[in-house]
N, C-alpha and C positions, 0 to 999 in steps of 0.2 A: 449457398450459405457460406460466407467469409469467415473464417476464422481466423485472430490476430494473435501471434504469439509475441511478447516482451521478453527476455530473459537478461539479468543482471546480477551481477555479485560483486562484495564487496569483502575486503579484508579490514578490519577494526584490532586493534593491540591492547584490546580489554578480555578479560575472563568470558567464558561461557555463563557463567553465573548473572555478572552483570549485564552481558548482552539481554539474555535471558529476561530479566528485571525489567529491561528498557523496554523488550519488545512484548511481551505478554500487560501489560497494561495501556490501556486503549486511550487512553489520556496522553499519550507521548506521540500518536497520529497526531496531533493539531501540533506539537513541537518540531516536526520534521515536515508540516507540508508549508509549503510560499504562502506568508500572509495575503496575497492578492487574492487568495482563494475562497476568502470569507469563511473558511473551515468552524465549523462550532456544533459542537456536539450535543444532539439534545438529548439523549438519554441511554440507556444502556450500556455504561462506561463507567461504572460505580464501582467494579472488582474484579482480578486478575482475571485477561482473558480465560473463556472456557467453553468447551461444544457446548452447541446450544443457542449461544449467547446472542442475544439479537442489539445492534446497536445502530443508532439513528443520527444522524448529521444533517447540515446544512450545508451545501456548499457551492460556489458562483466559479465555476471553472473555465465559463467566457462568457465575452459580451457582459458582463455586469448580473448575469441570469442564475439565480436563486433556484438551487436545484434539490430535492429531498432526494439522502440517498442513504437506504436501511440495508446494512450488511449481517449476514449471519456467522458465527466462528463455524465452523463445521467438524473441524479436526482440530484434536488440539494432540501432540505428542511432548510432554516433557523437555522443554532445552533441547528439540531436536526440529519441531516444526510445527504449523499451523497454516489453515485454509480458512479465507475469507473469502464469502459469496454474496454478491448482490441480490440482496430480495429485492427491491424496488429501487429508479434511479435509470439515469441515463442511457445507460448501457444495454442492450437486450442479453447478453453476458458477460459474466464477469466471475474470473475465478481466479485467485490469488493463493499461489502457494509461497510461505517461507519458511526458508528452511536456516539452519544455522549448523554448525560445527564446530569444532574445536580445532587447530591448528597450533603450528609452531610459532608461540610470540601473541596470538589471539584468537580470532575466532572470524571465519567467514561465515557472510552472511548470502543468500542466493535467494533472487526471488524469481519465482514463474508464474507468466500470468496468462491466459486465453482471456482472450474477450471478442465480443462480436457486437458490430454499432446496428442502431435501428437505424429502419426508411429502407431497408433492402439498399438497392443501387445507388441510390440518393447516400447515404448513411456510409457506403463504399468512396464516393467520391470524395466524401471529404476527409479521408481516414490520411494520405501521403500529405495534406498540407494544415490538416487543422488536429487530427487526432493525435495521431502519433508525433508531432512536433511538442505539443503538449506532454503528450504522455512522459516522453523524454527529458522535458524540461523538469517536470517534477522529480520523475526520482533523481536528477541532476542534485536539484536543489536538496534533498533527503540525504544524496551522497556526501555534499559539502557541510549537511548541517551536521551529521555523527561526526565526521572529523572534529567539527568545529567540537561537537561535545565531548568526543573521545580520544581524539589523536590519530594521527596518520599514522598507519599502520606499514613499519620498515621493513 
């Protein structure tokens, strides 16, 4: 059993407060992921993230393919951090932690992530050219679009 670790951070020159803002409402995931994605939210996105909280999407993240994918919040800590896990959805796992902080001038942002693909070996082979090429590409695009909201952080 493969386990695949992400790990990425980001410095932003906004308050903890507004980072905060930004990240705890689940409506701002469709503004930070690649239009190509078909991202649309069908429900459970109605009020400030919160454990518990179960939320449903749509999203086509290759091949044109129309994927249901229901995350749960699991941890929610005050302007310090949250965990999102896949209930249902592509992935056979999927665990997302973010975390946030405060800094000199703004606030970094860190996120960790495990996941593990289905089809056993099948599901492995395509992780060096098809998953993780992906995976990357998004939060690429996530990194460039807070700048674009927030400002490059000096």
């Amino acid at each position: 059993m493969k386990i695949y670790t992400l790990h990425k951070k980001q410095n932003l020159p906004i308050s903890l407060e507004k980072a905060w803002q930004f990240l705890a409402d689940p409506k701002n995931l469709k503004e930070i992921t690649p239009d190509y994605m078909g991202f649309n939210i069908k429900g459970g996105a109605d009020r400030q993230m919160y454990e518990g909280q179960i939320i449903e999407y749509i999203v086509t993240p290759i091949l044109g393919i129309k994927t249901k994918w229901v995350t749960e919040i699991t941890h929610v800590k005050n302007k310090e951090y949250f965990v999102d896990e896949q209930r249902f959805g592509p992935y056979k796992l999927w665990h997302h932690k973010h975390f946030i902080k405060e800094i000199d001038g703004g606030v970094e942002m860190e996120d960790l992530l495990h996941y593990k693909l289905p089809m056993g070996k099948l599901g492995q082979l395509t992780h060096p050219f098809l998953v993780k090429p992906k995976l990357e590409e998004i939060f690429q695009y996530r990194e460039k679009k807070l700048e674009e909201l927030f400002g490059k952080y000096k």
